[in-house]
C-alpha positions in Angstrom: 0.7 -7.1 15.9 1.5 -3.1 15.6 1.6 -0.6 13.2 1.7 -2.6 9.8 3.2 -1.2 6.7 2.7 -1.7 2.6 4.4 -1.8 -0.3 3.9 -3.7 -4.2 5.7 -6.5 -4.2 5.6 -5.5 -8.3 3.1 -8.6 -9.6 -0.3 -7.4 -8.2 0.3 -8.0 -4.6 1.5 -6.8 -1.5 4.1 -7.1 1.1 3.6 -5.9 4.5 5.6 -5.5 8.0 4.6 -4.8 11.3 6.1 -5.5 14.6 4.8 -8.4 17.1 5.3 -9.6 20.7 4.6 -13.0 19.4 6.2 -14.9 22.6 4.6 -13.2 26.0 6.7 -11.3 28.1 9.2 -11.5 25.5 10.2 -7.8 23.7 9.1 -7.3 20.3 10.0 -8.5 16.6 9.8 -7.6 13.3 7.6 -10.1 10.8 6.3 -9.7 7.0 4.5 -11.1 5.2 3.3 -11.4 1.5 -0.2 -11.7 -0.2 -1.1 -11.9 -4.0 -4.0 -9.7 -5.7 -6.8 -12.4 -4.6 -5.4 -11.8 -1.0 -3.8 -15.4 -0.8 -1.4 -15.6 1.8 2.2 -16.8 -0.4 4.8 -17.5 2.5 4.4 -19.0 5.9 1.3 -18.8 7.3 2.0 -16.7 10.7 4.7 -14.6 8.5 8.2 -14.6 7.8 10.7 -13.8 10.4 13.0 -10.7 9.7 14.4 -9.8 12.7 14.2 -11.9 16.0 17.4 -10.9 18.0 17.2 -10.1 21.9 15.7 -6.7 22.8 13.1 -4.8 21.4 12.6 -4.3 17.4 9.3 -1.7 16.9 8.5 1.0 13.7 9.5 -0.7 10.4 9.1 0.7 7.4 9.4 -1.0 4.0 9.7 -0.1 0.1 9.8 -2.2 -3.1 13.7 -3.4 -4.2 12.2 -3.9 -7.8 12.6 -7.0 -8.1 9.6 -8.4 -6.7 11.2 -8.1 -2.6 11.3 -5.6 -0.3 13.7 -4.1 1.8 12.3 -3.6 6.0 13.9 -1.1 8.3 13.4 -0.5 11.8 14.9 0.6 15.1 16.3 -2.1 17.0 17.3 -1.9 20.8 19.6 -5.4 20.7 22.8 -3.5 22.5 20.8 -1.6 25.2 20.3 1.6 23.1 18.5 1.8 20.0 19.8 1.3 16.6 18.7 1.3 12.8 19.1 -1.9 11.4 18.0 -3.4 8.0 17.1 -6.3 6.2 16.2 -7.5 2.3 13.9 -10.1 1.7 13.0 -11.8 -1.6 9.5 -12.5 -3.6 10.1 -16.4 -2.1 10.4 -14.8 1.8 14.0 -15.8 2.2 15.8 -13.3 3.8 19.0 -11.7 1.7 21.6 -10.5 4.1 22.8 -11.4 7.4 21.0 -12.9 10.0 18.5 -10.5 12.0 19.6 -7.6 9.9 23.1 -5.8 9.0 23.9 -2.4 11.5 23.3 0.9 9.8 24.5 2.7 12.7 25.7 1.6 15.5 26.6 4.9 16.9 26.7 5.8 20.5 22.7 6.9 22.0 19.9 6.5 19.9 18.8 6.8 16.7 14.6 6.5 15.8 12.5 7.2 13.1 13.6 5.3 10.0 12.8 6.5 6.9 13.7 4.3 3.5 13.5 5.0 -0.3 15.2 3.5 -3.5 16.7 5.5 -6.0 15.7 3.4 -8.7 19.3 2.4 -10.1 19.0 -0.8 -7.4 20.3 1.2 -4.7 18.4 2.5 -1.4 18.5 5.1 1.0 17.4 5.3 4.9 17.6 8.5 7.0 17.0 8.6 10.4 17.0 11.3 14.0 20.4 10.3 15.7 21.3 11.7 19.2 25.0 10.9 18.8 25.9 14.4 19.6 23.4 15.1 22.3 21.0 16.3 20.5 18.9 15.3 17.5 20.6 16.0 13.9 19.8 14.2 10.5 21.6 11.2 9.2 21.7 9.3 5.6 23.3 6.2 4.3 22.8 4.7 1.2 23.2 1.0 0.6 23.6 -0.8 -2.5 21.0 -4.3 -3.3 23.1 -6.8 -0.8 23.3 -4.2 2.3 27.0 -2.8 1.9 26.9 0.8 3.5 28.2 3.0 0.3 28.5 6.4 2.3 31.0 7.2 5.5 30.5 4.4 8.6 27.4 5.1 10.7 25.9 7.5 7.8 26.5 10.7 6.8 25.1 14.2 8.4 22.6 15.9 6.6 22.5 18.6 8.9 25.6 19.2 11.0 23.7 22.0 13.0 23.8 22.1 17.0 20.1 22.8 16.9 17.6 19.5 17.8 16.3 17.6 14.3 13.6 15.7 13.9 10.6 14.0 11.9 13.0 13.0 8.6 11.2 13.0 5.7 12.8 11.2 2.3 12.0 11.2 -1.4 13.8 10.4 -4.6 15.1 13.2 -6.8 15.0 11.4 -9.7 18.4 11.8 -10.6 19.9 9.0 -8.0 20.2 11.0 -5.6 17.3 11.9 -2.4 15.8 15.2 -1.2 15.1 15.1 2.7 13.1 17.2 4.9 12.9 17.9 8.5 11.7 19.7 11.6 14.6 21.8 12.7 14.6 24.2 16.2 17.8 26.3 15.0 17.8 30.0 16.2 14.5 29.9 18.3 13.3 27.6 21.6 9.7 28.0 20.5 9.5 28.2 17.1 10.3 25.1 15.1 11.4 25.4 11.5 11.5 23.0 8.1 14.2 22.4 6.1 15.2 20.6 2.8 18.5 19.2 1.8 19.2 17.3 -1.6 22.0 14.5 -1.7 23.4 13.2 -4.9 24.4 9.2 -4.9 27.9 9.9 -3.4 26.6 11.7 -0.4 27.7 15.0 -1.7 25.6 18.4 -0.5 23.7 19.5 -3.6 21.9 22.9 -1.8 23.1 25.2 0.9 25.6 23.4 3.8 23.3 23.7 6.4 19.8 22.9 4.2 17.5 25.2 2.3 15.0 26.4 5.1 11.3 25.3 3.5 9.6 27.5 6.0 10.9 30.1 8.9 7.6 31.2 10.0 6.6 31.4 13.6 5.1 27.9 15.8 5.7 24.8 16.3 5.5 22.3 13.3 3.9 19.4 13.9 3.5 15.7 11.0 5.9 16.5 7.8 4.4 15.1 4.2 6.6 14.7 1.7 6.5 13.4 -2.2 8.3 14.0 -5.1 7.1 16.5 -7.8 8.0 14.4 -11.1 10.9 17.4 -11.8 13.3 16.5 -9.4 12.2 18.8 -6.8 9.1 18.1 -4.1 6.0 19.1 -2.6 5.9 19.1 1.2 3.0 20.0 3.6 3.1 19.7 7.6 0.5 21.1 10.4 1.8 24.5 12.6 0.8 26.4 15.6 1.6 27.4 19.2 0.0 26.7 22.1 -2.2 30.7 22.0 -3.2 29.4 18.0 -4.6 26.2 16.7 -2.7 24.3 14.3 -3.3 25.0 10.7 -1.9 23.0 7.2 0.7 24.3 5.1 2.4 23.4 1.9 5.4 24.2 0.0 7.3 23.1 -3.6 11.1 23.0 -3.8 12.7 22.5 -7.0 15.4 21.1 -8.3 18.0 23.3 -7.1 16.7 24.1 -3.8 14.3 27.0 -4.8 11.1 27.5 -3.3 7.7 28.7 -4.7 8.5 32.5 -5.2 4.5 33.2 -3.2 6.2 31.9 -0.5 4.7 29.2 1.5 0.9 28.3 0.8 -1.9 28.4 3.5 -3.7 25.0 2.4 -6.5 25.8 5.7 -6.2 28.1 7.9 -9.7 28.5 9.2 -10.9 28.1 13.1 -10.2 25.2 15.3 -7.3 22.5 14.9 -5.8 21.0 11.4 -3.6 18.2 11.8 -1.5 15.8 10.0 -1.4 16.5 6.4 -0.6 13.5 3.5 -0.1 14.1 -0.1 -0.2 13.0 -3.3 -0.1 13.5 -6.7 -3.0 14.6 -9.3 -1.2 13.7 -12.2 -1.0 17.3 -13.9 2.0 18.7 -12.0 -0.3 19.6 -8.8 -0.6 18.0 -5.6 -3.9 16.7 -3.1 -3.2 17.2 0.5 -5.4 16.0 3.1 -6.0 16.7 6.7 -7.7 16.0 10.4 -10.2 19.0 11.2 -11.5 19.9 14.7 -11.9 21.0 17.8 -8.4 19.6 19.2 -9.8 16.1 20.8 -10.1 13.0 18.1 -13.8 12.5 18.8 -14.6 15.8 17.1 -12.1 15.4 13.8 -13.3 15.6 10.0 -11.7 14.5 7.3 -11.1 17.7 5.0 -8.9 17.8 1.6 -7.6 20.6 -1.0 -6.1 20.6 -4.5 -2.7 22.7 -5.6 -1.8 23.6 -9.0 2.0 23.7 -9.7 2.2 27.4 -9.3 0.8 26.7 -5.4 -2.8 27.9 -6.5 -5.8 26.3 -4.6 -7.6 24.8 -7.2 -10.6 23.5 -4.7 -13.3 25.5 -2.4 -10.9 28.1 0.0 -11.1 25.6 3.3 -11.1 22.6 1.5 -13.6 19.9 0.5 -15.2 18.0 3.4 -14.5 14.5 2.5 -16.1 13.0 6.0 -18.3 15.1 8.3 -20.0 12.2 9.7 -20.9 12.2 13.9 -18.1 11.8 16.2 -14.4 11.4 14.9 -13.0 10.7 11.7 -8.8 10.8 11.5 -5.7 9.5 10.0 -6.6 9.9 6.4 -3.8 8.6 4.1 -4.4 8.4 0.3 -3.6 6.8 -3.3 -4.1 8.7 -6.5 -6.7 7.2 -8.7 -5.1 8.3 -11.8 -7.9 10.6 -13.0 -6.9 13.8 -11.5 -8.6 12.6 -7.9 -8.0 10.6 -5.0 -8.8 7.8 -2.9 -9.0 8.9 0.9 -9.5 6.0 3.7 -9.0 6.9 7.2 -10.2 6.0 11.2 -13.9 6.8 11.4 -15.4 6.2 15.2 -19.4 6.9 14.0 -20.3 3.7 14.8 -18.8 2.8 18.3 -15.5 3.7 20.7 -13.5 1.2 18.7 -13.8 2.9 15.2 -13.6 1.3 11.7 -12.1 2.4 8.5 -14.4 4.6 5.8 -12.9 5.4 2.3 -14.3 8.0 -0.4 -13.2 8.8 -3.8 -12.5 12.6 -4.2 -12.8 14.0 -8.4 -10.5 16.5 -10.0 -13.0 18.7 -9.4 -13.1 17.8 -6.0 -16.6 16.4 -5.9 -17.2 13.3 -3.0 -18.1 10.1 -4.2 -18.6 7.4 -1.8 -16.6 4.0 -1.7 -19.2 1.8 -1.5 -17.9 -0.9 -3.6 -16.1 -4.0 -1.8 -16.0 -6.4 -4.3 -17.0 -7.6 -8.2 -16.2 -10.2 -10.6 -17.4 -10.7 -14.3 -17.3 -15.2 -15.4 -18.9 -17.3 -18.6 -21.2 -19.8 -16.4 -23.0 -22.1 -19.2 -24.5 -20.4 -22.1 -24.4 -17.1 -19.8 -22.2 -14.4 -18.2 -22.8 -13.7 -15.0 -21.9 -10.5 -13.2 -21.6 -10.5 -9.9 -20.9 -7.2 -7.0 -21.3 -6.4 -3.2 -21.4 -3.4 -1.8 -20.5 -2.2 1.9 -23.9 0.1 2.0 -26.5 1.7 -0.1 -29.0 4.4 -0.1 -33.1 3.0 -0.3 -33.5 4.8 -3.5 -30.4 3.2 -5.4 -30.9 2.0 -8.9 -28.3 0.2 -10.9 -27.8 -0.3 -15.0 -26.1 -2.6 -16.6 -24.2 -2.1 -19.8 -22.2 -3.9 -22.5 -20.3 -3.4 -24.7 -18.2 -5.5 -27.7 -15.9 -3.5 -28.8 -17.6 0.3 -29.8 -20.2 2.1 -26.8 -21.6 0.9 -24.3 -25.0 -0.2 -24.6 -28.0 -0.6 -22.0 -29.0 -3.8 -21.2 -33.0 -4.2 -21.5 -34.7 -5.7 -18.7 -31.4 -8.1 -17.4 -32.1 -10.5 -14.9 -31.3 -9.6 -11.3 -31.5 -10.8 -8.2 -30.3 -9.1 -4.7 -28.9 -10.7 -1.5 -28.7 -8.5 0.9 -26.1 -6.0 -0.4 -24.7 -8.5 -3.0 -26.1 -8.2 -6.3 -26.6 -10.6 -9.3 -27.0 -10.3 -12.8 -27.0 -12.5 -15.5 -26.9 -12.0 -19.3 -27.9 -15.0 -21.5 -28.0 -12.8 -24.8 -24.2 -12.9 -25.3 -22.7 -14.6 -28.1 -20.1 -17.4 -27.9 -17.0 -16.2 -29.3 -17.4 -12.9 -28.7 -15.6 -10.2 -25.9 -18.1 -8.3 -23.8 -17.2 -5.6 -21.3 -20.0 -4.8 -18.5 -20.3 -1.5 -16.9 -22.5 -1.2 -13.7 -23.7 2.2 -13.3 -26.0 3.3 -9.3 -28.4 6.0 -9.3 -28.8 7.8 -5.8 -30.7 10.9 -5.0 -31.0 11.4 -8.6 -27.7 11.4 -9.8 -26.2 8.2 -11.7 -22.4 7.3 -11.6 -20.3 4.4 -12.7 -19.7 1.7 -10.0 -17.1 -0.1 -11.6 -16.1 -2.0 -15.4 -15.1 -5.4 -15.6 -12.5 -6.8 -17.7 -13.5 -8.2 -21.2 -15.3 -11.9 -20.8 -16.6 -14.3 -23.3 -18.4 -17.6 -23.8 -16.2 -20.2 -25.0 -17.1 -20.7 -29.1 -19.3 -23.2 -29.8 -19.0 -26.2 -32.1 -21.8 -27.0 -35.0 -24.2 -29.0 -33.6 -27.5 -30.2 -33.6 -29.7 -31.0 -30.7 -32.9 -33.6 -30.4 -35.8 -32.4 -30.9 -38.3 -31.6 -27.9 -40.7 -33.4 -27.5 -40.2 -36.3 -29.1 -42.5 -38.0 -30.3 -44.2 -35.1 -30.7 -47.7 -34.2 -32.2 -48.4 -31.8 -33.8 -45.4 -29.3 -32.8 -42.0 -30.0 -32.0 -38.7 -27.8 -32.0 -35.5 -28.4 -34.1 -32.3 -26.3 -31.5 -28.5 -26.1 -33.2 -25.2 -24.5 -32.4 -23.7 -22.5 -34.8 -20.2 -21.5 -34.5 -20.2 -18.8 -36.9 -22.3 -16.8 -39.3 -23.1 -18.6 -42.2 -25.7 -19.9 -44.5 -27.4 -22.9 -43.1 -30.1 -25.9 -44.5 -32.7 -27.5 -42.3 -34.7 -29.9 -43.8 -37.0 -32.9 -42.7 -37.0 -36.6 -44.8 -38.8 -39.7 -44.4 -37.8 -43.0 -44.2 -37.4 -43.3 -48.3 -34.8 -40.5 -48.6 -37.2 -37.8 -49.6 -37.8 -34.5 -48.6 -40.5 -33.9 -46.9 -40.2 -30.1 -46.2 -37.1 -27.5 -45.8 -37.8 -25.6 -42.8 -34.6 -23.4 -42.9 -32.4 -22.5 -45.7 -30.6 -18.6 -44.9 -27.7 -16.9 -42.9 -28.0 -17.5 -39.4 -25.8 -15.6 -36.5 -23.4 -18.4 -34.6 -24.6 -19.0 -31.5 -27.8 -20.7 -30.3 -30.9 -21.4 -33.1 -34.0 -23.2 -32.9 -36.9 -24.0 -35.7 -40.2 -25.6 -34.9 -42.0 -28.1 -37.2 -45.7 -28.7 -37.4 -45.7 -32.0 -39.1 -46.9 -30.6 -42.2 -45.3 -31.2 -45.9 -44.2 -28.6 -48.3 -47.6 -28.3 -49.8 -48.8 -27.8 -46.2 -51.0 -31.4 -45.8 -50.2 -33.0 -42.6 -47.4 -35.6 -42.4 -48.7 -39.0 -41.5 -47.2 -41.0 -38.5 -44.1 -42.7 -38.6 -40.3 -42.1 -38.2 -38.3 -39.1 -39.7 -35.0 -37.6 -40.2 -34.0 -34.0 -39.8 -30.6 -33.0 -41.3 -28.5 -30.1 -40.8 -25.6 -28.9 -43.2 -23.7 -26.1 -42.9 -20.9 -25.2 -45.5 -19.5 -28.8 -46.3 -20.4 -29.6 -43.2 -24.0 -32.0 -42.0 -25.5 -33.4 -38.5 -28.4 -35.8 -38.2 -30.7 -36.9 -36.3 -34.3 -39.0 -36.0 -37.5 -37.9 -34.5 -41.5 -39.5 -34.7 -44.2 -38.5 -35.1 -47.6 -39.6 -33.9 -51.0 -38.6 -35.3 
């Protein structure tokens, strides 16, 4: 399986694509396949079939449709040349339109590098690099939820230049229509350029003819990043140099109407040796996070470096950026998630360990302080008359301490002394001082090298209430000591008192407001006057409100 790509499938979960040679020696399909938040697989166990047609199907990518699907685009070499075909599929896994896929193009030469968005009104558009001409240019078609083309046959030009186009890039405008950018060789053989280009949702040219050029300055751009800016406008970042310079990261905003940043174009790092393949996202305040490959040119020797923009293009982080992963050997491909406080999630290839690499993650502040992911998993549950916390991390310092807090409703408070016990690097706490009845959220804070952070919050969990109820006593028969346990369900006043066999009361060992929850009371087997109770058989009796339980116990002298 190759190259597999997410999206939300809008209840929790996920629904990926990739592209398989699942029969050998025969060319390549396209699968996908979707998973709910606890990672259970919900359609056919080996994945659900989207395009199996003769010839070679490779580079899907996918988005949401909003209704719980997904819409999967790829290139698809079925004729002889490649193609950009298309296919819906709904939250059950049944495919929506024809079999295999309906043609976006079917155009003469090739067309590669699919590139798919929705515009949020049900609608969806791809953009591809199409050699129909002889030489690469920019196409767009939109298509409405059941796969009818809704622009010109074959798409519609973005860029009807004579100049080679390339690396499509495609957000949503917010308005139904899509701004796309691109790699674009016009005037120069050794200069490379980007340009923008906004469509509204009947394909009509919103900016300059030709597109609004992004950036005209000298080299060759490399890997284009592109996101909407919230305004209708975008943010767009890409790597440049020449074969005499190394490659550097650069960013740009377009608005609206096509304008860039007055400052011109922002150097995000421009510092010695190679900076590659930028991604972006969002900080949430009208800024932008880009992040970046840093090296020496060769993948062993890559870090992973990131750098904050205000709206005005204004490098809100440390001039070269903050190093995210410096760790030995090569770290690369980051791609990220906001984490909706101003920060970002980074995970990306990290080859530390051994030739065939694993995946690292770290969680970058707004201020653009590192903290490492170390968390894989937690879970909060009610188990008995206890709740039990439970977490696992993927590594930890020798010197780590952890504090548990909880909280029912105001601050949360430190937990004296809890009970925990260590497996490894999964960790167990329990907390049998909760109340039935009542909502408790548990906050898990580690302490390394002397600073202390929050590891994670679970959700509110309680113990289930409790009915009124009185236990046996322990031991029974019992001399001279034994204790009286109840249930309470709530607070309220309560009356324990001990009779013997005649009816009378022999002593009243509780009469007050308790809290609800668990309550014990021991007797001595002595009388209200505080002589000693001779042997024989005894009643205890509970009553609470209107409300009475009991029970028989003996004693022996």
């Amino acid at each position: 399986q190759w190259y597999a790509y997410i999206t939300s499938d809008a209840a929790g979960g996920a629904i990926i694509t990739w592209w398989e040679y699942r029969t050998e020696g025969n060319s390549s399909d396209i699968f996908c396949q979707r998973m709910d938040r606890d990672g259970n697989i919900l359609w056919a166990s080996t994945g659900v079939s989207i395009c199996t047609a003769l010839g070679t199907q490779m580079d899907p990518q996918i988005t949401a449709d909003g209704s719980g699907g997904a819409i999967i685009s790829w290139r698809d070499a079925r004729s002889g040349t490649y193609h950009i075909y298309a296919q819906r599929i709904d939250a059950n896994g049944t495919v929506q339109w024809a079999p295999n896929g309906v043609a976006i193009t079917s155009e003469r030469y090739g067309q590669y590098g699919p590139d798919i968005v929705p515009d949020g009104k049900g609608n969806f558009y791809i953009a591809w690099r199409d050699d129909r001409s002889g030489v690469g240019q920019i196409y767009c078609q939109k298509l409405d939820g059941n796969g009818n083309a809704q622009w010109a046959t074959n798409g519609i030009a973005v860029c009807p230049t004579s100049y080679w186009q390339d690396i499509p890039e495609t957000v949503v405008d917010g308005s139904g229509g899509v701004i796309l950018v691109w790699v674009d060789e016009r005037n120069s053989i050794i200069n490379s350029f980007v340009y923008a280009q906004r469509l509204d949702g009947s394909g009509n040219k919103l900016w300059t003819a030709s597109g609004v050029p992004v950036d005209l300055s000298t080299g060759l751009k490399g890997r284009l990043s592109c996101i909407e800016d919230g305004y209708g406008g975008a943010y767009i970042a890409w790597d440049s140099g020449n074969a005499a310079e190394w490659q550097d990261i650069f960013a740009q905003r377009i608005d609206s109407a096509g304008v860039i940043l007055p400052t011109g174009t922002v150097p995000v790092c421009t510092a010695p040796q190679e900076q590659e393949g930028p991604s972006l996202v969002l900080d949430g305040s009208g800024g932008a996070i880009i992040a970046w490959e840093w090296g020496w040119g060769t993948p062993s020797y890559f870090d992973i470096f990131a750098q904050r923009v205000d709206p005005d293009g204004n490098l809100l982080w440390p001039e070269t950026g903050v190093v995210v992963c410096g760790a030995v050997d090569g770290q690369y491909y980051p791609q990220m998630i906001p984490n909706g406080e101003g920060g970002a999630i980074l995970t990306w290839r990290d080859m530390r360990q051994d030739t065939i690499g694993a995946v690292y993650a770290m969680r970058v502040t707004a201020n653009g302080e590192t903290v490492a992911t170390l968390l894989q998993s937690f879970a909060a549950w009610a188990q008995g008359r206890s709740i039990v916390l439970e977490w696992r991390l993927a590594e930890m310092d020798a010197d780590a301490r952890f504090t548990v807090l909880r909280s029912s409703g105001g601050d949360y408070e430190e937990l004296i002394h809890p009970s925990l016990q260590r497996d490894g690097l999964s960790f167990t706490c329990s907390d049998e001082t909760c109340r039935p009845g009542v909502a408790y959220r548990y906050r898990v804070d580690i302490e390394t090298g002397g600073e202390r952070r929050i590891l994670f919050e679970s959700e509110a969990v309680s113990l289930p209430s409790l009915e009124l109820a009185l236990m046996q006593n322990c031991p029974n028969p019992f001399n001279p000591v034994t204790t009286i346990r109840f249930d309470l369900p709530v607070k309220e006043r309560v009356r324990l008192a001990v009779y013997d066999c005649a009816g009378r009361e022999v002593v009243c060992l509780l009469d007050g407001e308790r809290e609800p929850g668990s309550n014990e009371v021991s007797w001595d087997g002595r009388d209200s006057r505080g002589a000693a109770a001779g042997t024989g058989i005894y009643f205890y009796r509970l009553t609470a409100g209107k409300r009475s339980l009991t029970k028989k116990m003996v004693l022996l002298n």
